[in-house]
ChimeraX commands (.cxc) that place a marker at each C-alpha (Angstrom):
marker #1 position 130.18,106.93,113.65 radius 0.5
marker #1 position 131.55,106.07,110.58 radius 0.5
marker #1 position 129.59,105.12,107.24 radius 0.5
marker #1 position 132.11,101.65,107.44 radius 0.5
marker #1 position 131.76,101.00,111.07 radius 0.5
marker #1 position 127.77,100.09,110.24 radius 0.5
marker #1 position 126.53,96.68,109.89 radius 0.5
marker #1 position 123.55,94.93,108.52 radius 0.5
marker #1 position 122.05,92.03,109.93 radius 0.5
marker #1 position 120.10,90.30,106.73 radius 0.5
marker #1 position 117.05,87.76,107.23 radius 0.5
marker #1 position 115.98,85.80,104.38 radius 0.5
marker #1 position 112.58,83.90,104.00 radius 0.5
marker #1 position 111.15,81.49,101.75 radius 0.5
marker #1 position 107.07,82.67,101.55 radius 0.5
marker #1 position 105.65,80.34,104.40 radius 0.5
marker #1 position 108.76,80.80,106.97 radius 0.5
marker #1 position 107.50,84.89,106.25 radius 0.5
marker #1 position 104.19,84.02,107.09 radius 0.5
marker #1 position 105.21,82.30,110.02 radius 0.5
marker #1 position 107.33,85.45,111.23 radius 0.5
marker #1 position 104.25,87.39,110.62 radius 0.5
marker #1 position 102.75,85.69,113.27 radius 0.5
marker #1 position 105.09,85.22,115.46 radius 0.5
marker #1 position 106.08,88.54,115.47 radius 0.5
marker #1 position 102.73,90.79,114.92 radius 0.5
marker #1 position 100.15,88.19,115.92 radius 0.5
marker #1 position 101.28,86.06,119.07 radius 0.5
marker #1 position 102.75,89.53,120.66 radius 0.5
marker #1 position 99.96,91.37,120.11 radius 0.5
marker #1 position 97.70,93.76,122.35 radius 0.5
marker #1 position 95.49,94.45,119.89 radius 0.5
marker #1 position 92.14,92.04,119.91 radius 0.5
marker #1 position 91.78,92.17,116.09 radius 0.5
marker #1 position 95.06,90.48,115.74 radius 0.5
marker #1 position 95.08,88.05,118.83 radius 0.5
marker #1 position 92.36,86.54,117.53 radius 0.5
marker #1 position 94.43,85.56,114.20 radius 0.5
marker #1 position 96.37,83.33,117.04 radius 0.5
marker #1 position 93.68,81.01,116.44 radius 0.5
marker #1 position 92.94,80.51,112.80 radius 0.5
marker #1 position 95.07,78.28,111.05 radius 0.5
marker #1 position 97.23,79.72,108.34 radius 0.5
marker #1 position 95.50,78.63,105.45 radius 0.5
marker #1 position 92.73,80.54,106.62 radius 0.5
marker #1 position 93.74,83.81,106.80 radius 0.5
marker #1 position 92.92,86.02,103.86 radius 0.5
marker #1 position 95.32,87.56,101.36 radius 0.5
marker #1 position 94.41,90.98,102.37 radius 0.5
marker #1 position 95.10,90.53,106.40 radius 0.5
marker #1 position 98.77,88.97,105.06 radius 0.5
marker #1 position 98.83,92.07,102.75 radius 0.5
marker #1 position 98.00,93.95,106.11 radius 0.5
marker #1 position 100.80,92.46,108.51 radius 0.5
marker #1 position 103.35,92.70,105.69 radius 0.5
marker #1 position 102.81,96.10,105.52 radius 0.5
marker #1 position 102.52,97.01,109.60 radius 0.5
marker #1 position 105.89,94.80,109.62 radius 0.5
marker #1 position 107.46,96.80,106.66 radius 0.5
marker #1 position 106.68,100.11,108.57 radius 0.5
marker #1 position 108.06,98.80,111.51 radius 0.5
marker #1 position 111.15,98.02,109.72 radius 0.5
marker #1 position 111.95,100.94,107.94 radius 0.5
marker #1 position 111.19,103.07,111.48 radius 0.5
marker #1 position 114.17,101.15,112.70 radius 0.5
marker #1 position 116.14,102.20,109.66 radius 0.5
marker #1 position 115.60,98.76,107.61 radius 0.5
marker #1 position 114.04,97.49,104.87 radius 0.5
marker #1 position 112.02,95.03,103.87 radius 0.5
marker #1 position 111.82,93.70,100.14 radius 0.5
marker #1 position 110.14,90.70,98.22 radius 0.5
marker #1 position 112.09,88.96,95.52 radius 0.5
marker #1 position 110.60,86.87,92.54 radius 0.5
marker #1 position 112.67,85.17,89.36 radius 0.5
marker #1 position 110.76,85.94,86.03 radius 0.5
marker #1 position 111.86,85.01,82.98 radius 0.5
marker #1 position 115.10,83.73,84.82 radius 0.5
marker #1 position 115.60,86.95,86.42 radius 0.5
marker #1 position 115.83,88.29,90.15 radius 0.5
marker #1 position 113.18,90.58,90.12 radius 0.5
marker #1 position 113.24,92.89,93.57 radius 0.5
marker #1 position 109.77,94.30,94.83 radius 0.5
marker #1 position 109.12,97.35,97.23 radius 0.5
marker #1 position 105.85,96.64,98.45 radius 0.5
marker #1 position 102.56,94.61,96.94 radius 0.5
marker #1 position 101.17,95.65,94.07 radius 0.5
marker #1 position 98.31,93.93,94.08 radius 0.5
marker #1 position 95.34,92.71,96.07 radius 0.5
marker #1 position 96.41,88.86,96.24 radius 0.5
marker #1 position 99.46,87.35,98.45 radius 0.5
marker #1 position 102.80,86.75,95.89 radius 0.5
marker #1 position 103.10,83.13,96.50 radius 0.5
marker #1 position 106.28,82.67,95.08 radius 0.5
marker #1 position 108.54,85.66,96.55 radius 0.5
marker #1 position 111.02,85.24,98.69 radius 0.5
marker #1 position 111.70,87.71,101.48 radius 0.5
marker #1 position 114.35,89.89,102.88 radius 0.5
marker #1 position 114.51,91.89,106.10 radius 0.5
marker #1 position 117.18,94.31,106.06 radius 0.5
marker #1 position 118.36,96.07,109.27 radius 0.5
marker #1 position 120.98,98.35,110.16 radius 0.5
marker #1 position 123.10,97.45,113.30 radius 0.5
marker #1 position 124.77,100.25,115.11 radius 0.5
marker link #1:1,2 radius 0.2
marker link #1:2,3 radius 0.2
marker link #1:3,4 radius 0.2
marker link #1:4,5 radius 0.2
marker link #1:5,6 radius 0.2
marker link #1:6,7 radius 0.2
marker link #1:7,8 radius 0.2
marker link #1:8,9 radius 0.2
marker link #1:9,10 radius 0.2
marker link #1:10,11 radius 0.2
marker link #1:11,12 radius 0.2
marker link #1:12,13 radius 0.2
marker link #1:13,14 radius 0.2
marker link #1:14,15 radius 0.2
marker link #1:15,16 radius 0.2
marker link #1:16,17 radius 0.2
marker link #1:17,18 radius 0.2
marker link #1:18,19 radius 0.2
marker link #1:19,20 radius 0.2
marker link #1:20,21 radius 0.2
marker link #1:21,22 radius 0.2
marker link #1:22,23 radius 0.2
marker link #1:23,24 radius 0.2
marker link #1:24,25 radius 0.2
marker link #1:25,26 radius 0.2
marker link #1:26,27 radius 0.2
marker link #1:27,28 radius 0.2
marker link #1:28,29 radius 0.2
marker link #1:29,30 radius 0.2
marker link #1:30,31 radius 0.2
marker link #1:31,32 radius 0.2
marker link #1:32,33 radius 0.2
marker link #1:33,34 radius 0.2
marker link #1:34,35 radius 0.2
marker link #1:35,36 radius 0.2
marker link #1:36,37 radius 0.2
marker link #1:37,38 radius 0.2
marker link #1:38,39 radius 0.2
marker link #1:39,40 radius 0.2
marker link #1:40,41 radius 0.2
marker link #1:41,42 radius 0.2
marker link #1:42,43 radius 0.2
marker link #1:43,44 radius 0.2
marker link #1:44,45 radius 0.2
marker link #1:45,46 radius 0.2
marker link #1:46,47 radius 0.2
marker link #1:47,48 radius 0.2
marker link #1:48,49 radius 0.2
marker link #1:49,50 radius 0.2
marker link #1:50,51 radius 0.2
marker link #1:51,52 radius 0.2
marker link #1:52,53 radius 0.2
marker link #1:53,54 radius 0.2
marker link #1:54,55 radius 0.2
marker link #1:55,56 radius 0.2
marker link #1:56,57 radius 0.2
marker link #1:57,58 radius 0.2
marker link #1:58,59 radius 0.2
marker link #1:59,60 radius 0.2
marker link #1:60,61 radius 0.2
marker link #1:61,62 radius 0.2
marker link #1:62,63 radius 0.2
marker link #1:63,64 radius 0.2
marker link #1:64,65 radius 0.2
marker link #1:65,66 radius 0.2
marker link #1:66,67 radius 0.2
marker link #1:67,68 radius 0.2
marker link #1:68,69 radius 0.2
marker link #1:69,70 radius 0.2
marker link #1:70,71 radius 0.2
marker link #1:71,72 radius 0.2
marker link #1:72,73 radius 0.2
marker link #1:73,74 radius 0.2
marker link #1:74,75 radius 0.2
marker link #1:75,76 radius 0.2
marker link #1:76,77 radius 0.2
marker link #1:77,78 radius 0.2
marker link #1:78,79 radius 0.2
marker link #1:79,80 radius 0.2
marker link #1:80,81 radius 0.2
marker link #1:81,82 radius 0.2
marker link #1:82,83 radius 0.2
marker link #1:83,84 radius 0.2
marker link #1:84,85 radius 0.2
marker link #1:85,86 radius 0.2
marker link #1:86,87 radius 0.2
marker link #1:87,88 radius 0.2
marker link #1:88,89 radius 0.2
marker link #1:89,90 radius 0.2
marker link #1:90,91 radius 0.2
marker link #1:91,92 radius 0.2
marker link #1:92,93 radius 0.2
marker link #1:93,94 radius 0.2
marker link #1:94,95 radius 0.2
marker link #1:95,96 radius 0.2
marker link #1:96,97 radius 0.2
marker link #1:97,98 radius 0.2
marker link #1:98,99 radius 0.2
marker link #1:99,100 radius 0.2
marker link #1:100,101 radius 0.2
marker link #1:101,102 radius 0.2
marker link #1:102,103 radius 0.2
view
């Protein structure tokens, strides 16, 4: 296959619709008790460090399928593009990009 025969299918997210995926994708589907019973608990509940912990099982799961997933900010009027968190709190005011390679 050739280099310009590969596509990439490109999901963008404001913060909450992310969230949402989150859930959707790694909570609702879920066999594992620990995160079925996140089903339950409204958003606004859910701590900054279990967000911090599905963004990161859904940015492993990404990247084993060849993708990547990156968090964008503007600072000082700038696009500023993140890897990962480097923090212990949720960034509030990223927005989000899935990046996947379609062969």
């Amino acid at each position: 296959m050739k280099h310009a025969d590969t596509r990439k299918t490109v999901l963008s997210l404001s913060n909450e619709c992310f969230k949402h995926y989150l859930l959707l994708r790694y909570v609702n589907n879920s066999s594992d008790p620990k995160w079925k019973k996140l089903s339950f608990v409204s958003a606004e509940l859910i701590t900054p460090e279990i967000w911090i912990q599905l963004h990161n099982y859904a940015r492993a799961d990404v990247e084993s399928q060849g993708g990547k997933l990156l968090g964008y900010e503007v600072v000082d009027e700038k696009l500023v593009r993140h890897d990962s968190i480097g923090s212990n709190s949720w960034p509030a005011n990223w927005m989000w990009v899935i990046q996947k390679k379609d062969f």
